[in-house]
Structures are given as structure tokens and as C-alpha cells.
C-alpha positions as CSV (number, residue, x, y, z in Angstrom):
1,X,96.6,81.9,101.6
2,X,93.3,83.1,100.5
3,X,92.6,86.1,98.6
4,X,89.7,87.9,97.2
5,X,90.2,88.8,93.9
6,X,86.6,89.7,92.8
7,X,87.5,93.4,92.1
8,X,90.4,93.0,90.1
9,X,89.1,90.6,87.8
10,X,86.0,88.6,86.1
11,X,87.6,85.1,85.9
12,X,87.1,84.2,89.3
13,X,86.2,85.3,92.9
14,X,89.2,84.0,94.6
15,X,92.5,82.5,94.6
16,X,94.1,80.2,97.5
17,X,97.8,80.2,96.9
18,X,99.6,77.2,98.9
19,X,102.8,75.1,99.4
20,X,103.8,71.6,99.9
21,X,107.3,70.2,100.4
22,X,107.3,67.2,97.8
23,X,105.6,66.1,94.3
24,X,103.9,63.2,96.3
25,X,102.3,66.4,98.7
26,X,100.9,68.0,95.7
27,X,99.3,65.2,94.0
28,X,98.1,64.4,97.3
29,X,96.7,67.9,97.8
30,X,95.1,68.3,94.9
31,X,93.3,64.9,94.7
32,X,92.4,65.9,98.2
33,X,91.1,68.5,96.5
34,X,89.3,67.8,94.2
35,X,87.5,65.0,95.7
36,X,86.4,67.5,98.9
37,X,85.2,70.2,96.7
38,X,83.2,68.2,94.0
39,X,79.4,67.9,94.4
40,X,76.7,69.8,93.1
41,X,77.9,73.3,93.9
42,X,81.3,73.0,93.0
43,X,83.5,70.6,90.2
44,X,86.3,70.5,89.5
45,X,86.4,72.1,85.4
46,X,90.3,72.3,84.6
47,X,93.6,71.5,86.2
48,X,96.7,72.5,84.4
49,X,100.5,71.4,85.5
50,X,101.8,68.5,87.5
51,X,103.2,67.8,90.7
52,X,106.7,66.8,89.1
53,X,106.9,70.2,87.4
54,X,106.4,71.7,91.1
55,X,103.2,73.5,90.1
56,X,99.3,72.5,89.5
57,X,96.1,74.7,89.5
58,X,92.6,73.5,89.8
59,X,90.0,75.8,88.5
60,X,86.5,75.2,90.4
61,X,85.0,78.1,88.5
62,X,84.9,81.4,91.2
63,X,87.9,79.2,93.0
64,X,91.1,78.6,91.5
65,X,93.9,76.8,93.7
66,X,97.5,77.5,93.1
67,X,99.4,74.4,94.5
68,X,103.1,75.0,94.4
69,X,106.9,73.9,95.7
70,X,108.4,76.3,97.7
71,X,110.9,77.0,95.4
72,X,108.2,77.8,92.5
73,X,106.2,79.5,94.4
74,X,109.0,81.8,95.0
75,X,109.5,82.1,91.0
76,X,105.9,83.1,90.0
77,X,105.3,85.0,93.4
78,X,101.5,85.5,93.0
79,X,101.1,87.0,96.0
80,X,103.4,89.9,95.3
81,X,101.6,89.8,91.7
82,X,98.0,90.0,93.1
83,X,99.1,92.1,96.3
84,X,95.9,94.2,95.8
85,X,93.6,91.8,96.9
86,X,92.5,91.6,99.9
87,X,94.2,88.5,102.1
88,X,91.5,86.9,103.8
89,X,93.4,83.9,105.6
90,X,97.0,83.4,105.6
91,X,98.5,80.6,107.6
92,X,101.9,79.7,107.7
């Protein structure tokens, strides 16, 4: 899920919100990450959780990602908690 946050707040210009199954998925994610999106435009300035504690977010500055378990994801619930931003691509 992507949303545009840059009305409701200065810290960033969007959020993507996503889910994988397993610890190995999320670390795998989010070196995928970070590797894809590094380069002179974007870098990769803080990352914050782990995949064993179900939850990590990489902050590339206007882009933070939100890798989660399902069942943490369900906990923290950002989208319900940012539900006035505009979704600008949701898959499931």
C-alpha cells in the first residue's frame, strides 16, 4: 500500500505499508530494499526494528517503508491510523 502523506505531515511525503509471511521475507524485503533504492537520489538514512520482532522501517528521507507480519500489522494498523491520506496503490 502506498499513501501520500504530504498534507498531514513534514517528516515525509509518503508511506508504503506492506506484509510478508515469514522473518526470512522481511529481511529479504528490506535488503531488497535498500539495495534497489540507494543511489544518488535516494539512501537509505535509518532502519529501526528487525524481522524476528515482525516489524522493520526504512526511512529514505520523503519515503518511509513499513515492512510488517501479518499479525503486526494488524496490531499497529497504520492504515486505519493514517486513513486520511490518500491511497495511491493498494495491492493485495
Amino acid at each position: 500500500m502506498l499513501l501520500d502523506i504530504r498534507r498531514l505531515c513534514s517528516f515525509a511525503d509518503f508511506f508504503v505499508i506492506c506484509s510478508a509471511q515469514s522473518s526470512r521475507q522481511i529481511t529479504g524485503l528490506c535488503d531488497d530494499l535498500g539495495e534497489a533504492l540507494s543511489g544518488p537520489d535516494a539512501s537509505l538514512r535509518h532502519r529501526e526494528g528487525s524481522s524476528d520482532s515482525g516489524w522493520v522501517l526504512l526511512d529514505f528521507g520523503d519515503l518511509v517503508v513499513h515492512v510488517f507480519s501479518p499479525e503486526r500489522r494488524r496490531f499497529y494498523a497504520l492504515e486505519e491510523l493514517w486513513k486520511a491520506a490518500p491511497t495511491l496503490l493498494r495491492v493485495q
